[in-house]
C-alpha positions, 0 to 999 in steps of 0.5 A, a space after each residue: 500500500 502507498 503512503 498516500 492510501 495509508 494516509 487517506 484510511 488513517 484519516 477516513 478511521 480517524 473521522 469514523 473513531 471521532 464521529 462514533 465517539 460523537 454519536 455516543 455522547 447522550 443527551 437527556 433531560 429530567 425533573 431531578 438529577 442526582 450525583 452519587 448513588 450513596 445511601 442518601 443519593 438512593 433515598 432522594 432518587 426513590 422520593 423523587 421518582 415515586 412523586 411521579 418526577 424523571 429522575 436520574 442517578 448518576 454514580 461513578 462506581 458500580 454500588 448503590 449504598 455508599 458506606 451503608 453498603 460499604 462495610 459500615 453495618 455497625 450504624 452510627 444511631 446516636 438516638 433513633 428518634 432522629 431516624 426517621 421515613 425512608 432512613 426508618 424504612 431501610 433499617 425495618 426492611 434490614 430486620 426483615 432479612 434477619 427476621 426482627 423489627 429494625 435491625 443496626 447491623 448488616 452484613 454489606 451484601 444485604 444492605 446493597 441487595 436493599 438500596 438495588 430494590 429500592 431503585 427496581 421498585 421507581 421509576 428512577 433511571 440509574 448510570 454507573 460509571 459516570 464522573 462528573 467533568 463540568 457544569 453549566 450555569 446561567 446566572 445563578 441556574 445549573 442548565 447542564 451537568 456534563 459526565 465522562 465515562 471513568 474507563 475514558 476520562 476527558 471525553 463527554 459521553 452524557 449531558 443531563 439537563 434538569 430542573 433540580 440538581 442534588 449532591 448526594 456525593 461525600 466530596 460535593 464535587 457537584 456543587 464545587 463545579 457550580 460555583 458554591 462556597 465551601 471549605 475543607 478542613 477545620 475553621 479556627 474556633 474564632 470563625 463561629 464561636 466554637 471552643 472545639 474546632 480546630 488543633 486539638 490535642 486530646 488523649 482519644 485514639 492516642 499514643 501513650 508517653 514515651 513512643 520515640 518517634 525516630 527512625 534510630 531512637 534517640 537520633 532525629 538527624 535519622 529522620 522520622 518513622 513512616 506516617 509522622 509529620 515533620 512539623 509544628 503542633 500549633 495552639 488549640 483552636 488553631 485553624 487549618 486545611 487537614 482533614 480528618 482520617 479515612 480508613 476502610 470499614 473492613 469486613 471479614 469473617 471467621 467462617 471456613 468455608 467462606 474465608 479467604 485467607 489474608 495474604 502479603 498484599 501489594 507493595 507490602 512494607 513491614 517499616 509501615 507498621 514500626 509505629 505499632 511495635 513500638 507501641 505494643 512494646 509500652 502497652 502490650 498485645 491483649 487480643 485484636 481488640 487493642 487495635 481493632 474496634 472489632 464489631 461482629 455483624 451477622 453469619 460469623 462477619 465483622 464491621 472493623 473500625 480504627 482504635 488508639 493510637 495505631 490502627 486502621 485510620 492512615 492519618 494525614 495521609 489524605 489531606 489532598 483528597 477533597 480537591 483532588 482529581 479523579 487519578 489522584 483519588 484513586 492513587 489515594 484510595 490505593 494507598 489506604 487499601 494497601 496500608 489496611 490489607 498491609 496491616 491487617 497481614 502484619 498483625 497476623 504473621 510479623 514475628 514482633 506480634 505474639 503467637 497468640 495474637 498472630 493465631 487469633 488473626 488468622 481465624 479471620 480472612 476475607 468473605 467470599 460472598 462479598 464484594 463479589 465483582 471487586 475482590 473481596 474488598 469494599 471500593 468504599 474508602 470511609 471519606 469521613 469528610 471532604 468538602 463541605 458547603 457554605 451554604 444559607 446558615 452553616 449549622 456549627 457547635 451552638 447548633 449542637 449543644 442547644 445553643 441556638 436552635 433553628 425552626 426549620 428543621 428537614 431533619 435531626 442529629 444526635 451523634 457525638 460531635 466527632 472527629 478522627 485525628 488530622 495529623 501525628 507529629 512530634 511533640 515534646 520528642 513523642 509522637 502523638 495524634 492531633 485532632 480526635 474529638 468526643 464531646 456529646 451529652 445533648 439531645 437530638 439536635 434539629 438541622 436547618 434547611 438553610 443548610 442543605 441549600 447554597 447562598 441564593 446569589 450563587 445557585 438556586 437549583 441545587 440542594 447539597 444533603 451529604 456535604 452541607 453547610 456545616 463547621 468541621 466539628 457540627 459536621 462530625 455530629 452530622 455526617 451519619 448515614 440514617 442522617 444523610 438518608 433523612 436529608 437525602 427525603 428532605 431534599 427530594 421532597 424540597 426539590 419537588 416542590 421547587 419543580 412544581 412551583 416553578 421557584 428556586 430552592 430556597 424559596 420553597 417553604 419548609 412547612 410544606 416539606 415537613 407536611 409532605 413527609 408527615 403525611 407520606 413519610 414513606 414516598 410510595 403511600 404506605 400508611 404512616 406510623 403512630 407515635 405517641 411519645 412521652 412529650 406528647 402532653 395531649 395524648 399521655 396522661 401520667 398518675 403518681 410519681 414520675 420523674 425524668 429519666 437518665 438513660 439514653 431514649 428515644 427522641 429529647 427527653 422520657 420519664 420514669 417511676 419506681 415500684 417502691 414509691 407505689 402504683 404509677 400509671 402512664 397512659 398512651 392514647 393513639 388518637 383518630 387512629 384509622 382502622 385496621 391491624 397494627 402491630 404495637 411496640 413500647 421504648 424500652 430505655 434499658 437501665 441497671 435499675 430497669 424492671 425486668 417485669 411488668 403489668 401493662 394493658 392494651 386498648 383496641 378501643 372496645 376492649 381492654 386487655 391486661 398483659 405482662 410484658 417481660 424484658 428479661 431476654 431483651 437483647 439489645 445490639 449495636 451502638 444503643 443501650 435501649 430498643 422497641 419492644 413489641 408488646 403485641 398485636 391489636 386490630 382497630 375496627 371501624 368507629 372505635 373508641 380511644 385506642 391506649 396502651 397504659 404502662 405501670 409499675 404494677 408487677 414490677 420489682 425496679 424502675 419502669 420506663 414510659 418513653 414511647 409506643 409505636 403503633 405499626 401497620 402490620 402490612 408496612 413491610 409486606 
């Protein structure tokens, strides 16, 4: 062939390779589009789409479920009360799969399976693979989001147009592009008042004294042991750009035949782990668990999380992440992969680690029946925090504490204000952990809608439930997944008033969200729940002696009465409670001096019936020291008269709870 034929069928397959990439860029047009399929981007689209609104859901990867998904199947709860609609939902439909009411722990398969049928029960359309490449606006109006395939990055091959726009993303890269403010890092305690944002040096997930910190001890001109910063500790409260540790939610199982065994993995280097023998040479090993919050899930598996001060957290190691593009993520992502599955082959076969230890390590391997397509490993990297937005109101400590409460409330948080460490550097000659906090003791605290929408001068079409408006350390209360999910409702709900008022997100009113979602907490018509709670001063009446309870409760506050101070009686009415079959639970806020064993009756507004209720096998799991316990069955006719439960000290030997009862529909998870 000449060099001119050559020439002309480069040029002709050139312009055939460049119209077919053309021809596959698709353009489509929707009500809502939503950017990642985390556990909160999956509630939205459901909301959305059964509101009758087209609905995309774009994610990068290849799950739905985020964290949730992800190995995080021991849940953050905080408080239950702040679980609600769909977030609720998802938990009761968890119970279901393991045969209980509501269920906190999961395995991640079945966490997945439950965010796939909630997509193949709407109409929401889902594109995986997908990576934001940019937006554009006129004036303060996203008119297209445009995404590149993540197997051909630089190359368009989707443009949505939509009405709304939503950030279920753990970075907010949606809302960066836009154009929202927003800040990485830790605000100084001077910015909103605070007194724990910022440098703090604590004693949480902490070095003990007297950890050399140099290569050759004694000797710094011998440079520092690997994952220790060269650098200043500054003063408390000191504002900076780090951001708190990432590690992997690690799922494994002692399971023979669904074990796989830990092997030397990637770029495995022993030099990393020198912190932890030096560590262990001051507090010795005593089991896994000195180094490993070592939550066990379901069929023999484990939710495994960062302890003290050398675990699974790879501190400082992730300070560039937020902003970071796509390559560089994953180089970070690869990082934090190698460094846990590095750590967790030393633990069970570095000669420093006792042989009893080394043995109690390898009963444990990866599970075959997880993460199927993504060898056994969840390509869900814990983002604790990224970017977050600063948006109408930036809900900061004051907010958390009870300092300033705001009106209009989408949803509630009760965690811990909670922070991983930021940094490990050289103080005073040791190596310490910088930035751990933990300061909780308050009640559920309301979150502004002002927070999960941007300045209206920047953009008016986009709401932001994962990654909003926040400081650092209200953010650690917040960042919770049944929290994302409730925002992630509150969101959709917003965004579907905006679509059908033809108005911008801000100016949608948040007493019609809130009526939306009390009238259909659920998103698809199901009848709502009933509660009635001890707050509740029009549908309980209490008589004889009741004082405030001191156990963690359901919802702000709950009472309590003991049987040595006589009969007490506290009366729960459901009021207009529509007829049909229900099943009924009563909060039980577990305590030393509970009752084990008491008198109740049940009204179905005919009848009255007088029950024992007996709490002595109560298990409660997870992170909460209190559960709904069912109290039994009750069918409502047509024009019943007051349906009640009365709660008493009648049969009781201690101190009998009146928190809440809950009233089901029996079919809500049929």
């Amino acid at each position: 062939m000449s060099i001119i034929k050559k020439i002309c069928v480069q040029t002709v397959l050139s312009v055939f390779v460049t119209l077919s990439c053309i021809a596959q860029i698709r353009e489509a047009s929707y009500d809502l589009c939503i950017y990642g399929g985390t556990s909160a981007g999956v509630i939205a689209a459901y909301t959305a789409a059964k509101a009758g609104k087209s609905v995309i859901l774009i994610e990068p990867g290849q799950r739905l479920g985020g964290l949730s998904s992800g190995g995080l199947g021991q849940t953050d709860i905080g408080n239950k009360y702040v679980v609600s609609g769909l977030a609720l939902d998802f938990y009761r439909k968890i119970g279901k799969h393991y045969n209980a009411f509501e269920q906190w722990i999961f395995e991640p398969k079945v966490a997945e399976a439950i965010f796939n049928q909630y997509m193949e029960d709407c109409d929401a359309e889902v594109e995986f693979g997908q990576l934001l490449l940019d937006v554009e606006k006129t004036g303060t109006k996203i008119t297209q989001a445009r995404f590149q395939s993540t197997e051909n990055l630089g190359r368009p091959t989707l443009t949505v147009k939509a009405n709304v726009y939503m950030d279920c993303t753990y970075e907010g890269d949606l809302f960066a592009a836009a154009g929202v403010s927003y800040h990485v890092g830790r605000e100084a305690n001077t910015v909103y008042g605070e007194t724990i944002n910022g440098v703090q040096l604590m004693n949480g997930h902490q070095f003990p004294d007297g950890i050399d910190p140099y290569m050759k001890r004694g000797d710094p001109s011998s440079g520092l042991l690997w994952g220790i910063r060269d650098g200043e500790l500054l003063p408390d409260g000191t504002g900076d750009e780090k951001v708190q540790a990432y590690n992997y939610r690690i799922t494994l199982t002692n399971v023979p035949e669904n074990r796989i065994p830990i092997v030397k993995p990637e770029n495995y280097d022993p030099k990393r782990y020198e912190l932890l023998r030096r560590q262990k040479e001051i507090q010795p090993w005593k089991g896994l668990n000195d180094v490993f919050i070592w939550s066990l899930m379901p069929n023999g598996k484990t939710d495994i999380n960062n302890r003290n001060g050398f675990s699974t957290d790879m501190i400082g190691m992730n300070w560039d992440y937020p902003e970071a593009g796509y390559q560089r993520r994953q180089e970070i992502i690869k990082a934090h992969e190698d460094y846990t599955k590095g750590l967790l082959y030393f633990v069970g076969n570095d000669p420093s680690v006792p042989e009893f230890i080394r043995k109690e390590m390898q009963q444990w391997g990866y599970p075959k029946d997880e993460y199927v397509n993504d060898g056994h490993w969840s390509p869900q990297l814990y983002i604790r925090e990224a970017r977050r937005m600063v948006g109408e109101l930036v809900m900061t400590q004051q907010h958390c504490q009870g300092n300033k409460v705001v009106n209009d409330e989408v949803g509630y948080a009760a965690y811990t204000m909670d922070s991983h460490n930021c940094d490990r550097l050289v103080v005073n000659g040791m190596v310490k952990n910088e930035g751990n906090v933990e300061i909780g003791g308050f009640p559920p605290f309301p979150i502004s809608y002002r927070a999960i929408v941007p300045k209206r001068n920047e953009v008016t079409n986009l709401l932001v439930p994962v990654c909003l408006s926040a400081s650092h350390i209200a953010f650690g209360s917040i960042r919770m997944e049944p929290v994302f999910m409730v925002l992630g409702q509150s969101a959709a709900v917003a965004a579907c008033h905006a679509i059908d008022g033809d108005i911008d997100v801000q100016a949608v009113d948040v007493n019609d969200i809130k009526s939306t979602l009390a009238a259909n907490p659920k998103a698809d018509g199901r009848q709502p729940d009933v509660l009635v709670s001890s707050t509740d001063s029009g549908a309980v009446q209490f008589v004889g002696t009741w004082k405030e309870g001191h156990s963690k409760g359901y919802g702000r506050t709950y009472v309590e009465a003991d049987s040595k101070d006589g009969l007490s009686t506290a009366t729960f009415a459901a009021q207009n409670l529509k007829a049909g079959s229900y099943q009924v639970y009563t909060y039980f806020p577990k305590a030393p001096k509970s009752a084990l064993q008491f008198n109740f009756k049940i009204s179905d507004g005919k009848q009255v019936s007088e029950k024992i209720l007996d709490l002595s096998k109560i298990e409660i799991k997870g992170q909460t020291s209190s559960t709904w316990v069912s109290i039994g069955g009750l069918t409502v006719g047509e024009g019943a008269d007051e349906v009640f439960v009365e709660l008493s000290t009648d049969g009781a030997e201690g101190v009998v709870a009146a928190n809440a009862v809950l009233f089901v529909p029996a079919d809500d998870q049929l």
